[in-house]
C-alpha positions in Angstrom: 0.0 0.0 0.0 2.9 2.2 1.0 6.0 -0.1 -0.4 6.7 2.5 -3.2 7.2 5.6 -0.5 8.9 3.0 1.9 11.5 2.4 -1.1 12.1 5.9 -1.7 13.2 6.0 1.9 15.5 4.0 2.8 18.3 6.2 0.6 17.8 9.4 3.0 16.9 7.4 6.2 20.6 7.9 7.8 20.1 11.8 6.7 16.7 11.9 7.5 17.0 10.5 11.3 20.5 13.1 11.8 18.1 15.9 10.6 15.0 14.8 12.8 17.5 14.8 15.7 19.1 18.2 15.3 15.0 19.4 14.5 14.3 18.1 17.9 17.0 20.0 19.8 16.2 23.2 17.7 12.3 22.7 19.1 13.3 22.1 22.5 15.6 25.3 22.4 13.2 27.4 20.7 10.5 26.4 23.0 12.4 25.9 26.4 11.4 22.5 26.6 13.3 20.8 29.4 13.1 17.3 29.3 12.3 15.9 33.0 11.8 12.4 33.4 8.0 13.2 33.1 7.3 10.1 31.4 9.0 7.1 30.0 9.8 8.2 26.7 11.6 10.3 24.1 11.1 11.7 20.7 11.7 8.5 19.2 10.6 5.5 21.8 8.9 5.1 24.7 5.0 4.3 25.2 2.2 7.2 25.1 -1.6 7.1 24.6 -3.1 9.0 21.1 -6.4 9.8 20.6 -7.3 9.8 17.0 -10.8 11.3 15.9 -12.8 8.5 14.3 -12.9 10.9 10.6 -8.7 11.1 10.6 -8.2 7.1 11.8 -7.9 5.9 7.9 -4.9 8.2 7.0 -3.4 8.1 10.6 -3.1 3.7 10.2 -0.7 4.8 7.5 1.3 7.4 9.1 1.3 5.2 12.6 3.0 2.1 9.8 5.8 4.3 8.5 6.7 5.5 11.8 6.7 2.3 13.8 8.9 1.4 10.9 11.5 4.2 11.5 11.1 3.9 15.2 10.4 0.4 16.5 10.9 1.2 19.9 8.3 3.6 19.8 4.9 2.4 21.2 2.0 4.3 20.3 -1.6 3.0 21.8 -4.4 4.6 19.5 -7.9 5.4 21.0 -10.5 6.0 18.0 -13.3 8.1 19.5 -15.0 11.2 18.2 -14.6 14.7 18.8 -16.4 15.4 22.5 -15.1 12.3 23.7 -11.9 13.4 22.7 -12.4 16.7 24.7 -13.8 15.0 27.6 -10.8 12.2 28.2 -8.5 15.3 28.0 -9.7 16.5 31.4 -8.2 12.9 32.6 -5.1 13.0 31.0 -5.8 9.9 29.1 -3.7 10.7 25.8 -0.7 12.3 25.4 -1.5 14.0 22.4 -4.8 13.8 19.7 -5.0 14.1 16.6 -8.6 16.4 15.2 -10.4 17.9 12.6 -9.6 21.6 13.7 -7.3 23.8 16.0 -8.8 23.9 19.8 -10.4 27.1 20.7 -8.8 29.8 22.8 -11.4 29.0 25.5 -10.7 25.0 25.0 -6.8 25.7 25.5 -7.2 28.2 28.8 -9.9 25.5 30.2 -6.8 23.2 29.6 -4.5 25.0 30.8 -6.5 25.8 34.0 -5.8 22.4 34.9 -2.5 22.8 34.3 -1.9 21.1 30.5 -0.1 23.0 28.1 -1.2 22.6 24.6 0.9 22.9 21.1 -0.2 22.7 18.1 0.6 22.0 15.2 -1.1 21.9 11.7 -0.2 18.7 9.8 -2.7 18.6 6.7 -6.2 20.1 4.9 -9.2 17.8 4.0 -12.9 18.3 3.9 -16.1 16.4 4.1 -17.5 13.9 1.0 -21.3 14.1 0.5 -21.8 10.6 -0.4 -25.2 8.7 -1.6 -26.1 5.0 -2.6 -24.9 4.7 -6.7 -28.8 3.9 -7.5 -29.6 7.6 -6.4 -29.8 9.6 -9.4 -29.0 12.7 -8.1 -25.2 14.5 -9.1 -24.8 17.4 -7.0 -27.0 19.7 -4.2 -27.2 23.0 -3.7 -26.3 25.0 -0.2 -29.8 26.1 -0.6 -31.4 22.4 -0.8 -28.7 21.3 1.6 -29.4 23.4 4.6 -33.0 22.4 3.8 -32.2 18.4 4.7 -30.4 19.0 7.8 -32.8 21.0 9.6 -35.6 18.7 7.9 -37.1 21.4 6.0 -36.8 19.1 2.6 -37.5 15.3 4.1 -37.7 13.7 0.7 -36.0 13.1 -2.6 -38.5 13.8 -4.8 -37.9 17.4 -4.9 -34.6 16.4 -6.5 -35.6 14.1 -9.2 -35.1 11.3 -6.6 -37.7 8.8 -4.9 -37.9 8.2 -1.0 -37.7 9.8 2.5 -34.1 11.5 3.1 -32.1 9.2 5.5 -28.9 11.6 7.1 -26.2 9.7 8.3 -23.3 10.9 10.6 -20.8 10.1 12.4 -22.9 9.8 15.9 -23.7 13.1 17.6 -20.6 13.8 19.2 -18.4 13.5 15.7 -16.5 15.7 13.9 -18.6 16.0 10.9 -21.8 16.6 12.9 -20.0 19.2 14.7 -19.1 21.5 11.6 -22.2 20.5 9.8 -24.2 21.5 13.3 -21.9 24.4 14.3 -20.2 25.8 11.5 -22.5 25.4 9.0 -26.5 26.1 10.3 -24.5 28.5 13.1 -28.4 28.9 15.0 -30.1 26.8 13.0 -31.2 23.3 14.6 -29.9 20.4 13.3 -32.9 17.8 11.8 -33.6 15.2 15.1 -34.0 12.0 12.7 -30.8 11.9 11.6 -29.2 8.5 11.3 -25.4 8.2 13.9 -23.3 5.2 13.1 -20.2 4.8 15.5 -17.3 5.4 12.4 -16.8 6.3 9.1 -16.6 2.4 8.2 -20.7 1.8 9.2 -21.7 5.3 7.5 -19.8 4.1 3.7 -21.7 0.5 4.2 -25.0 2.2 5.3 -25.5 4.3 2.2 -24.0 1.4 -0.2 -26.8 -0.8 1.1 -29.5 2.1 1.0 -30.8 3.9 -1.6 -32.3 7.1 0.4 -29.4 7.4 2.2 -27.1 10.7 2.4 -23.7 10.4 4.3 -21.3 12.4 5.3 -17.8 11.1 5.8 -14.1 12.3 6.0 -12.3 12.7 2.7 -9.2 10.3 3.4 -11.3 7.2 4.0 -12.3 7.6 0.2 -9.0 9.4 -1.7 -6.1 7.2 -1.6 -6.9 5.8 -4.9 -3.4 3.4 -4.1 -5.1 1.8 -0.9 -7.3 -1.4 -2.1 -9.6 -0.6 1.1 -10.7 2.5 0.3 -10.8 1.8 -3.6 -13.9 -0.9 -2.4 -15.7 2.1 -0.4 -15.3 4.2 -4.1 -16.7 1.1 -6.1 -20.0 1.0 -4.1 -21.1 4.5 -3.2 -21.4 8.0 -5.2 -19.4 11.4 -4.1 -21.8 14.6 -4.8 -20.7 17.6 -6.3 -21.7 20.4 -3.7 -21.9 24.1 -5.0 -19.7 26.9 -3.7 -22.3 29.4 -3.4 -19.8 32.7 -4.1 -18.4 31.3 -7.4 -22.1 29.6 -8.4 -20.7 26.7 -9.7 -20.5 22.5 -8.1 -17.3 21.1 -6.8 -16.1 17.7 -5.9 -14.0 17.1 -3.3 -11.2 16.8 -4.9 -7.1 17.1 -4.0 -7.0 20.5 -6.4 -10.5 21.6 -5.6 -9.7 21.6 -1.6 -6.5 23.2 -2.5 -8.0 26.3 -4.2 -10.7 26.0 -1.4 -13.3 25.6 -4.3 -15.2 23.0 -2.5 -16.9 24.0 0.0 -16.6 22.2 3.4 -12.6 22.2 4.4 -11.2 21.1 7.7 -8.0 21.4 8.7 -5.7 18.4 10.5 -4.6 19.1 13.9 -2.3 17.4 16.3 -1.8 18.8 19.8 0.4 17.5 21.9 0.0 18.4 26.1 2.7 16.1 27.5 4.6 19.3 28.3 7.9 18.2 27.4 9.8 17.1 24.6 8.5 13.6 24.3 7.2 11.1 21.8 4.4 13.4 21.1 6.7 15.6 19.9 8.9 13.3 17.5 5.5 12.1 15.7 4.4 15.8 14.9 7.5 16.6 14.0 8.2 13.3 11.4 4.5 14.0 10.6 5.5 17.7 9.2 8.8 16.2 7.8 9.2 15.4 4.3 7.8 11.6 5.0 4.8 12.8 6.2 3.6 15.5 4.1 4.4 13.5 0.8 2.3 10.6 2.5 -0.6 13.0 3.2 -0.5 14.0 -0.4 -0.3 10.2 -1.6 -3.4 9.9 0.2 -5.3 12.3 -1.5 -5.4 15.1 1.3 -3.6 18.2 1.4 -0.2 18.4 2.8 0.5 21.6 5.3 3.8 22.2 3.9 5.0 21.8 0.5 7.7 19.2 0.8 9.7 19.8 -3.4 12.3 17.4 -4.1 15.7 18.8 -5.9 16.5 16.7 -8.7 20.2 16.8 -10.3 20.9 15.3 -13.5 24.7 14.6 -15.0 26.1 13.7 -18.1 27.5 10.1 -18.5 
């Protein structure tokens, strides 16, 4: 899934783990990070707990492989939950650093620090949120207009849109990412339609609405772009992306690797990691390979957008 970018690797690895070292002590000097004996483990080994919101856990198996590949002796325990729970097992200290759809708040960060947790932050990628219906649905593309409509229940069936059938919504529960910005971000003081359907992960959501024809699910980009993972090639096979207008430029969008990076498409989100271990830790040396040039070109292999654009020099001589 991955062999091709592990290949191109193993030529800079030596460079690459001199350079992540010397990154390291720059961050720790830059940030007066003094390493403590606060926990058990280093930039590159030890054990910590991540949480991982349920829309990012696709993309993040991938990342987690290369790394442990690199680092062996680094033990990484992965929580899949969704966005509140995320918040809420923060207040207990049970991860060491998650990984989220968005940057925390100002007010999430001082109620954090209140308790004495310091936060950084560090922006790792772009995606967005597919629109997704069952192949037998006829319809293309919605409107803001028609989609603001569904979610506060205002337009319950497809017939309006050519369509046959009751509107079925499906999210990621009630406490998920997706349902947050769709909830939050996008009907602001609207309320959100009380029949909606909540299935636990992104997984349940793409086999709902490939076994239902009224469905309309709303899922995380990377579990359907990496057109080089077999997994989510399946999900692609047996459901149907929507084109959703951009209501400034009047025209549809897909959500699409060039479309989210001319923020054409509408609904963007933005990959987060925080880390609130408070030192300079494993936390630390996974954001900081995840920005590396490893990272960033495996975010762009899977069909997100990578935070910083990682060009490769290329020399040519003469025989």
């Amino acid at each position: 899934m991955v062999g091709w970018l592990i290949k191109e690797k193993k030529g800079r690895k030596t460079m690459f783990k001199w350079f992540l070292g010397i990154l390291f002590f720059l961050m720790a000097s830059c940030q007066n990070i003094d390493y403590s004996g606060k926990g058990n483990d280093v930039p590159t080994q030890g054990d910590i707990t991540m949480g991982v919101d349920y829309g990012d856990s696709f993309v993040m198996a991938e990342f987690l492989s290369l790394f442990r590949q690199d680092y062996p002796k680094a033990n990484i325990t992965v929580v899949h939950t969704c966005e509140l729970n995320l918040l809420r097992q923060l207040r207990d200290r049970k991860f060491g650093f998650v990984v989220m759809n968005r940057d925390l708040s100002r007010q999430e960060k001082d109620a954090l620090q209140s308790l004495d947790v310091n936060v950084r932050s560090a922006l790792v990628g772009k995606t967005s949120i597919a629109l997704i219906v069952n192949p037998a649905n006829p319809v293309d593309s919605l409107s803001i207009s028609d989609l603001k409509k569904m979610l506060t229940g205002e337009l319950s069936h497809w017939n309006a849109l050519g369509a046959n059938g009751k509107i079925q919504l499906v999210f990621d529960e009630g406490c998920g990412s997706n349902y947050q910005y769709f909830s939050n971000v996008f009907l602001k003081n609207q309320t959100m339609y009380k029949g909606v359907f909540g299935k636990k992960n992104p997984r349940e959501i793409l086999e709902y609405v490939a076994n239902n024809k009224n469905a309309l699910g709303f899922v995380s980009l990377n579990w359907i772009a990496d057109r080089t993972d077999s997994a989510s090639v399946k999900y692609v096979k047996n459901i149907k992306v929507l084109a959703v207008e951009n209501s400034k430029k009047k025209k549809y969008y897909l959500p699409f690797q060039s479309q989210i990076a001319a923020a054409e498409y509408p609904f963007l989100q933005e990959i987060y990691m925080h880390d609130f271990q408070g030192y300079s830790g494993l936390a630390q040396g996974f954001i900081a390979w995840s920005c590396s040039q490893p990272g960033q070109i495996l975010m762009k292999k899977s069909g997100l957008i990578p935070a910083h654009d990682m060009g490769r020099t290329i020399y040519l001589t003469e025989d």
